[in-house]
C-alpha positions in Angstrom: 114.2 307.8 101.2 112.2 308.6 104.0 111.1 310.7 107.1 115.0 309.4 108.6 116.3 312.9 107.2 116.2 315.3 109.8 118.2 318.4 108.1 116.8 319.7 104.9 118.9 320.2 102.0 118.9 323.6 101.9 121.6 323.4 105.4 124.8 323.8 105.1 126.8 322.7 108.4 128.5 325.5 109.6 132.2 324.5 111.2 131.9 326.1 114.8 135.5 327.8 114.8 134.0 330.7 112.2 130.9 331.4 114.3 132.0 331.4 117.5 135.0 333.6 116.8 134.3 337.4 117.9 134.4 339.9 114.9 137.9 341.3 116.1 139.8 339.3 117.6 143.0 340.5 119.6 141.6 344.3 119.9 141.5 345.9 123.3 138.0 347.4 123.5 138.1 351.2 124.1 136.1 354.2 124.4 137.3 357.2 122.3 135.2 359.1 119.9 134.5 358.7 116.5 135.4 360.5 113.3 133.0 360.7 111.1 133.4 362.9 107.7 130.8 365.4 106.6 130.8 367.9 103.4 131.3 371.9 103.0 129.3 372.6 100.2 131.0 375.3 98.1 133.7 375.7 100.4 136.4 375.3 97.1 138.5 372.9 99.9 139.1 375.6 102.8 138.1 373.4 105.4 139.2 370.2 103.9 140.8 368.2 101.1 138.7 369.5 97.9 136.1 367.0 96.9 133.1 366.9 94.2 131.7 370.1 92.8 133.8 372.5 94.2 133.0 371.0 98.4 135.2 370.4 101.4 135.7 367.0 103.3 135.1 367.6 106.7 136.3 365.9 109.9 133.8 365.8 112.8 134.0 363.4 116.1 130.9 361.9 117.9 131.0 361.6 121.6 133.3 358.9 123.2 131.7 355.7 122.2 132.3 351.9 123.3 134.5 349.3 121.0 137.0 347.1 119.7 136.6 347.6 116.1 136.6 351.1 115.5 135.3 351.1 111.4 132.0 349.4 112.5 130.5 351.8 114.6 132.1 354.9 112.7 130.4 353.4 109.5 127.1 352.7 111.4 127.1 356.2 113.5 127.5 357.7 109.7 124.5 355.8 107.9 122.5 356.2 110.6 122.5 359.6 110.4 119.0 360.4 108.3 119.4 364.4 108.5 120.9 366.5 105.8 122.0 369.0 108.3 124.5 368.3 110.7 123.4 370.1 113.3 124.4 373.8 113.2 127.7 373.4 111.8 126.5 374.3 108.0 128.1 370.9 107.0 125.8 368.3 104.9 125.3 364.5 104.8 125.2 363.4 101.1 124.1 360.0 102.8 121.3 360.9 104.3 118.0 359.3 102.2 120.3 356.8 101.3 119.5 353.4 103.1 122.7 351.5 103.0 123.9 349.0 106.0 127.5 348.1 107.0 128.4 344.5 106.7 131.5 344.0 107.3 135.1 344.7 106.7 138.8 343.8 106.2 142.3 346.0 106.6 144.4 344.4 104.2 147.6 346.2 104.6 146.9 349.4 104.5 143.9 349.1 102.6 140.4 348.8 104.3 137.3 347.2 102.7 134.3 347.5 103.9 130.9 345.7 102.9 127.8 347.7 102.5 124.1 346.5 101.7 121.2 348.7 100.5 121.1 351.4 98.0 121.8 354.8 97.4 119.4 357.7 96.9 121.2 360.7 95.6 120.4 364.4 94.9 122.0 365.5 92.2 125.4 364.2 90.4 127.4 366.3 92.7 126.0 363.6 95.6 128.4 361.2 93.8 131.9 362.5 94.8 130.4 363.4 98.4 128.9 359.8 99.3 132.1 358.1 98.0 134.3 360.5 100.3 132.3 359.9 103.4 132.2 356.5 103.3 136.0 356.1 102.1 137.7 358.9 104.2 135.6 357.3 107.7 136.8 353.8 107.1 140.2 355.2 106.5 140.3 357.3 109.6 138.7 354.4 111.6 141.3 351.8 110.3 144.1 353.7 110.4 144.4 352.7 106.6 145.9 355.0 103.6 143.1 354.0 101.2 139.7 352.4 101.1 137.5 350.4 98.4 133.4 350.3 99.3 131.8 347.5 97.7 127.8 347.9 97.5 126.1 344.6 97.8 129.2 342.8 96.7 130.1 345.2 93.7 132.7 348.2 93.5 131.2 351.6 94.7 132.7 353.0 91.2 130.1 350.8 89.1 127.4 351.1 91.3 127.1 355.2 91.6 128.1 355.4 87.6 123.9 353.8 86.9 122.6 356.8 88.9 
């Protein structure tokens, strides 16, 4: 064995077809707005299905934005968003110290996954019910999906929020 070994063991070849495809293929990009979900605290479910402690799920929409995949820039535009306050509107971000980034995802049916990387930093145990909801409910809305399963650095959102 000698210096005739140009790639170093640790390099896999990579087959073209999966690197070269674009993310989505076969959407139309578009420009609409996004929805992104926010929490009532306290609200007892007046302004939205009843979450959590006692809270609201919120609907809110961001200005027309640029895409083909909508669930990737709704789940971005919500973990970017480091304030606690949303604006005036008296609604909260549960997400905001957290520092999580979006991955990825699939619609299976009418199921979306999406990947997430990072980790969560909560307030309190009533945080648990509202990140969950944020995440799940934007995907949802963003994929047009009926239901929605996070998975944290590879592992169910359930088992990941249940070590806080």
């Amino acid at each position: 064995m000698g210096p005739t070994t140009s790639v170093p063991p640790s390099s896999m070849p990579v087959s073209p077809t999966t690197t070269a495809e674009p993310p989505s293929p076969g959407l139309p990009e578009q420009v609409a707005p996004l929805t992104i979900y926010y929490i009532a605290i306290d609200d007892g479910g007046i302004s939205g299905p009843l979450i959590g402690c006692g809270d609201s799920l919120v609907a809110t929409t961001t200005a027309p934005v640029r895409f083909t995949d909508q669930v990737g820039p709704s789940i971005g535009a919500l973990l970017a968003n480091k304030n606690r306050d949303v604006g005036l509107s008296g609604l909260v971000n549960a997400l905001y110290q957290s520092n999580l980034t979006y991955t990825g995802g699939q619609l299976d049916g009418s199921t979306i996954t999406i990947h997430l990387e990072g980790q969560f930093m909560l307030g309190g145990v009533c945080d648990v019910p509202r990140v969950k909801a944020q995440l799940e409910y934007t995907a949802m809305t963003a994929a047009g999906a009926t239901s929605a399963r996070v998975l944290v650095n590879g592992r169910p959102i359930d088992e990941v929020l249940s070590l806080k």
